[in-house]
C-alpha atoms as a printed R data frame, in Angstrom:
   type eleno elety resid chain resno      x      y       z
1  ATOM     1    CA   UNK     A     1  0.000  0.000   0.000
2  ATOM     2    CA   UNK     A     2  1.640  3.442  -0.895
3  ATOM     3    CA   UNK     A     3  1.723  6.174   1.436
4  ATOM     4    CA   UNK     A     4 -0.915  8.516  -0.284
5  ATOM     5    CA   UNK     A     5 -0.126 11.403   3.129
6  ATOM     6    CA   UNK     A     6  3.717 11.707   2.037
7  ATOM     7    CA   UNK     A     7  4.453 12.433   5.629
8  ATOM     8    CA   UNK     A     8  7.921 13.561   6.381
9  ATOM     9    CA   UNK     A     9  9.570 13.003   2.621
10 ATOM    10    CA   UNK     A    10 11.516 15.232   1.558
11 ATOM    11    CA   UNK     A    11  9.485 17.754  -1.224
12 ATOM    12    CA   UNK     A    12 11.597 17.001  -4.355
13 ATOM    13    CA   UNK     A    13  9.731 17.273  -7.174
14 ATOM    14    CA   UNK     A    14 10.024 13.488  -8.837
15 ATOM    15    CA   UNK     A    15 12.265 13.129 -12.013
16 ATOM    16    CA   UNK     A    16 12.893 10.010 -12.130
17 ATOM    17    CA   UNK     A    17 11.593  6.975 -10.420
18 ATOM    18    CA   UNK     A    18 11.978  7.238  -6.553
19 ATOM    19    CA   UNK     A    19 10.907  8.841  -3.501
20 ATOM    20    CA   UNK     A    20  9.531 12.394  -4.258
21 ATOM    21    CA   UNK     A    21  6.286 13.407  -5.152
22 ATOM    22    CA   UNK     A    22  4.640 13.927  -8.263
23 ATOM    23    CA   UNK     A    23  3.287 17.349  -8.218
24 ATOM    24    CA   UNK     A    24  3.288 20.568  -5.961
25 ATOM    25    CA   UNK     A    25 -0.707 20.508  -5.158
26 ATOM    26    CA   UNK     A    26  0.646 17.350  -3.463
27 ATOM    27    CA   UNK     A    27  2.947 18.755  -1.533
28 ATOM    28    CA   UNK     A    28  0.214 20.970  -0.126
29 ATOM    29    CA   UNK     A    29 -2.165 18.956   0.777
30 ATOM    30    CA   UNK     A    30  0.551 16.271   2.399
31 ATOM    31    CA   UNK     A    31  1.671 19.975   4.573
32 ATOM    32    CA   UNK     A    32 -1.546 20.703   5.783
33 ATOM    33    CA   UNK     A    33 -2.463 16.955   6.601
34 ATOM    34    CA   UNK     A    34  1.058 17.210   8.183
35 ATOM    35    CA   UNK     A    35 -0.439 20.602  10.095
36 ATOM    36    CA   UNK     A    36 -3.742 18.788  11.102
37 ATOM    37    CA   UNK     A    37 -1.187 15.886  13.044
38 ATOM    38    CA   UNK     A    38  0.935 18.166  14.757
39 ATOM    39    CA   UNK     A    39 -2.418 20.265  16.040
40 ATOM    40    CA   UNK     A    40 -4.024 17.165  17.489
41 ATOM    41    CA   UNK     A    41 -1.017 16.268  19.255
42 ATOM    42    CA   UNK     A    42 -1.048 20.173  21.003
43 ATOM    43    CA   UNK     A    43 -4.972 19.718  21.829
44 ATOM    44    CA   UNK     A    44 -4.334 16.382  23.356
45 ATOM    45    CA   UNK     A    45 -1.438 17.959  25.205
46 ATOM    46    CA   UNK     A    46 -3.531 21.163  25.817
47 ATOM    47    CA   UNK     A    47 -5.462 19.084  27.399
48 ATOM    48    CA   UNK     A    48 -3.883 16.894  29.509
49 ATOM    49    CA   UNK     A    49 -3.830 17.375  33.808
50 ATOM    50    CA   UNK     A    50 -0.603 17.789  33.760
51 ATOM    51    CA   UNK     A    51  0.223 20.840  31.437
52 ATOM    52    CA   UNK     A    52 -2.690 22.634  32.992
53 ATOM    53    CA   UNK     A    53 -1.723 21.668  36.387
54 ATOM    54    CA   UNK     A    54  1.540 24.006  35.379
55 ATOM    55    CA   UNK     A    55  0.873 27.494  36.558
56 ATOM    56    CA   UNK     A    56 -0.605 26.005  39.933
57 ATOM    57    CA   UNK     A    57  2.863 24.447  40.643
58 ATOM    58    CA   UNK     A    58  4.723 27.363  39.360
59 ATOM    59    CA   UNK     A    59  3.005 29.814  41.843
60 ATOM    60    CA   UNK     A    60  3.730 27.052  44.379
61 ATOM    61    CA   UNK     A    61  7.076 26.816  43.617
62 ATOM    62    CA   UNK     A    62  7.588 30.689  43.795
63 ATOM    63    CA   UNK     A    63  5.799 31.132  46.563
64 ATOM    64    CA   UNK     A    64  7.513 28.112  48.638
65 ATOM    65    CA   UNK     A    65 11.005 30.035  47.396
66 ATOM    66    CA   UNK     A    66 10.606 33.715  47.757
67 ATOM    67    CA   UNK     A    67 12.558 35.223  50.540
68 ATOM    68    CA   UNK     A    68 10.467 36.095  53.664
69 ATOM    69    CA   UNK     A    69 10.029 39.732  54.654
70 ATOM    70    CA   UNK     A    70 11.729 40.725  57.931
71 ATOM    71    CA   UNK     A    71  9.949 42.244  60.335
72 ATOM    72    CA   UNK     A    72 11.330 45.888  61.861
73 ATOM    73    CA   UNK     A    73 10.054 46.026  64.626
């Protein structure tokens, strides 16, 4: 079966037999499928616990680290 989404080859026009691809309008549509993989891998991650669960432990961490006022008293 031949890879008909051309992910990840390299966009040399064919000239001879070999990896390539046969036209441009090809090599659109295989970026923007390309595009359409790589933005449902960010909303998975977008969506995961733990990468929203970030700024919580970053405003942990900084507040667990800053140095505590003195008093003058």
């Amino acid at each position: 079966m031949s890879d008909t989404r051309f992910k990840d080859v390299t966009w040399n026009l064919k000239r001879d037999v070999g990896e390539g691809v046969d036209t441009w309008q090809k090599v659109e549509i295989a970026v923007m499928m390309n595009l359409r993989d790589e933005l449902k891998k960010l909303n998975s991650l977008l969506s995961c616990p733990n990468f929203v669960a970030i700024p919580r432990i970053l405003r942990g961490i900084r507040g667990n680290t800053n140095k505590k006022r003195k008093n003058h008293a």
